[in-house]
C-alpha positions as CSV (number, residue, x, y, z in Angstrom):
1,X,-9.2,-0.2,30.7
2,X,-9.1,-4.0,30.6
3,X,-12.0,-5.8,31.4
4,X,-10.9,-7.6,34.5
5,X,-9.9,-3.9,35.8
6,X,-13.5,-2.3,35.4
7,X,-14.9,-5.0,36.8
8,X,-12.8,-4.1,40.0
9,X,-14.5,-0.3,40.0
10,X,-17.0,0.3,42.5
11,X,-19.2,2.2,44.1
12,X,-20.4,2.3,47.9
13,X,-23.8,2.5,48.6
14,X,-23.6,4.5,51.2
15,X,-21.5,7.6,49.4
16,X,-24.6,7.9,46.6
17,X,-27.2,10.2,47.0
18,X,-30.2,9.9,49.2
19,X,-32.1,9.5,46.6
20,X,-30.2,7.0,44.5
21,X,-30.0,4.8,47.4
22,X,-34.2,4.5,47.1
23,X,-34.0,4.0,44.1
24,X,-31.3,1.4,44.1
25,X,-33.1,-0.2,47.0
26,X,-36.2,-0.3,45.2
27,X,-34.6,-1.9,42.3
28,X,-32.7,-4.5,44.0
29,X,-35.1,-5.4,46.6
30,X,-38.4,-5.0,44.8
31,X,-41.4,-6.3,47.0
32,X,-38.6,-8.7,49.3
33,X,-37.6,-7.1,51.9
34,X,-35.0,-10.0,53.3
35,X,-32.9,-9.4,50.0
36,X,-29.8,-8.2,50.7
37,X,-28.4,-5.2,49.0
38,X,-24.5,-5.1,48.7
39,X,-22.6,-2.4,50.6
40,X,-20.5,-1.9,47.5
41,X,-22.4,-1.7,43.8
42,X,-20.2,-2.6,40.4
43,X,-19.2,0.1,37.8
44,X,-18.7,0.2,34.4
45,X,-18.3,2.5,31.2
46,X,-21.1,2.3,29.2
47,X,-20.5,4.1,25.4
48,X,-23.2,6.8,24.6
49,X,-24.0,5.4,21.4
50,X,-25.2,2.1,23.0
51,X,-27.5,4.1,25.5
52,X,-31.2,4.3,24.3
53,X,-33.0,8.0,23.7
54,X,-35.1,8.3,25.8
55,X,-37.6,11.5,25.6
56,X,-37.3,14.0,28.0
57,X,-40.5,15.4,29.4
58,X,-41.0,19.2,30.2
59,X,-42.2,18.2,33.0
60,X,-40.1,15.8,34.3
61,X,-37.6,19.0,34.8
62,X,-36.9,18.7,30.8
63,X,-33.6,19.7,28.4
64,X,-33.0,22.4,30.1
65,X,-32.1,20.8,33.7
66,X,-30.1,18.1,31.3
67,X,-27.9,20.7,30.1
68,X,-27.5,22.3,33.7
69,X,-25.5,19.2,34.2
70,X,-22.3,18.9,35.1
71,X,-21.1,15.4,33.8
72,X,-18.2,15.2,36.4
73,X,-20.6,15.7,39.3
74,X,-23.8,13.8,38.9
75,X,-23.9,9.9,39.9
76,X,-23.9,7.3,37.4
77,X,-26.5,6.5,35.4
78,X,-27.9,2.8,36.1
79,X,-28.1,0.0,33.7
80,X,-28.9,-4.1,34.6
81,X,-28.9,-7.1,32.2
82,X,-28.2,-5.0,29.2
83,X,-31.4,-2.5,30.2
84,X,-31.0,1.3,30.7
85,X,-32.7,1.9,33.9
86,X,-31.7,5.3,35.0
87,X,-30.1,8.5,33.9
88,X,-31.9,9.4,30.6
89,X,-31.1,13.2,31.7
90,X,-27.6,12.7,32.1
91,X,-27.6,10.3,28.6
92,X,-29.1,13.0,26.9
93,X,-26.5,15.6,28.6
94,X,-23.7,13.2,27.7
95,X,-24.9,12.5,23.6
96,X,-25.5,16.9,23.3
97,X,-21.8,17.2,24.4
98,X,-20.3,14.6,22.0
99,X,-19.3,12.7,25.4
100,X,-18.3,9.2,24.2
101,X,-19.6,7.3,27.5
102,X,-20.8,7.3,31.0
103,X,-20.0,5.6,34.5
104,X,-22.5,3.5,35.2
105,X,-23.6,1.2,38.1
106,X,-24.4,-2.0,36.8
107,X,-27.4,-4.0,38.8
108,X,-27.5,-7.3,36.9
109,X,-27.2,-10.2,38.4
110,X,-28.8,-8.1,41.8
111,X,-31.6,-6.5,40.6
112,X,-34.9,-7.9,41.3
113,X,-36.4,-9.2,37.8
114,X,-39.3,-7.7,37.9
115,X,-38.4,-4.1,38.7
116,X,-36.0,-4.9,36.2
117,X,-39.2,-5.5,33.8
118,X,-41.0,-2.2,35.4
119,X,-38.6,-0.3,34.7
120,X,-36.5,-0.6,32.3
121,X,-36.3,2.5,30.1
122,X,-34.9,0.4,26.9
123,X,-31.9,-2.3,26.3
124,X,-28.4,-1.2,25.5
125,X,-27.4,-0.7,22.3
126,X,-25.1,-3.8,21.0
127,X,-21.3,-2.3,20.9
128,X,-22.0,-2.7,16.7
129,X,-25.2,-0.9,16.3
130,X,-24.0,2.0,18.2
131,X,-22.2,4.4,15.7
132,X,-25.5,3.9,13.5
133,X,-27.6,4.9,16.5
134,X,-25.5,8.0,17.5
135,X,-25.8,8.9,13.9
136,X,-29.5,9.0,13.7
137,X,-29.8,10.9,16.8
138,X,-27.4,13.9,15.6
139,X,-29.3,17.6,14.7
């Protein structure tokens, strides 16, 4: 898919889950309230490889509720600015199942910069250092 194409795909906010819409609406609006959250978000591929591991806590429902997945029917994971923001059970899900990427809604330019500095589980991956980081994460 060409560039100009992707940046076409998107999302409405209102067809997301309940609770991806907090979420989102947390990330975008942070502590204003008077900023606006689109009715439509962006999407884009993100590859795998350039998606940072993240731990998965056994508490925080763990492996086992990542491999419960079904890929084709979660949301997208969330990324903004080149951060990972969201998703590191369906990442994980995703890299176990040699799935070379994942639909993701991408925040930047909305999100507010400090939830973006909260939260942030890690930055991308650059497209280069990818292959080397899959590698490393392989059994």
């Amino acid at each position: 898919m060409t560039e100009t194409a992707q940046q076409r795909r998107t999302v409405r906010f209102s067809d997301l889950p309940h609770d991806m819409q907090v979420l989102i609406d947390d990330f975008v609006r942070g502590i204003d309230e008077k900023r606006r959250l689109p009715a439509r978000l962006p999407l884009i591929e993100v590859e795998t490889a350039r998606i940072p591991v993240v731990a998965l806590d056994p508490f925080d429902r763990g492996e086992d509720h990542a491999m419960a997945m079904d890929l084709d029917e979660v949301p997208p994971i969330i990324v903004a600015e080149g951060r990972f923001m969201d998703g590191k059970h369906r990442a994980h899900a995703a890299r176990r199942r040699g799935r070379a990427s994942l639909t993701a809604i991408d925040l930047s330019g909305i999100i507010d910069p400090k939830m973006l500095d909260y939260n942030a589980m890690g930055a991308l991956l650059p497209e280069t250092a990818g292959a080397e980081e899959e590698q490393a994460f392989r059994p």
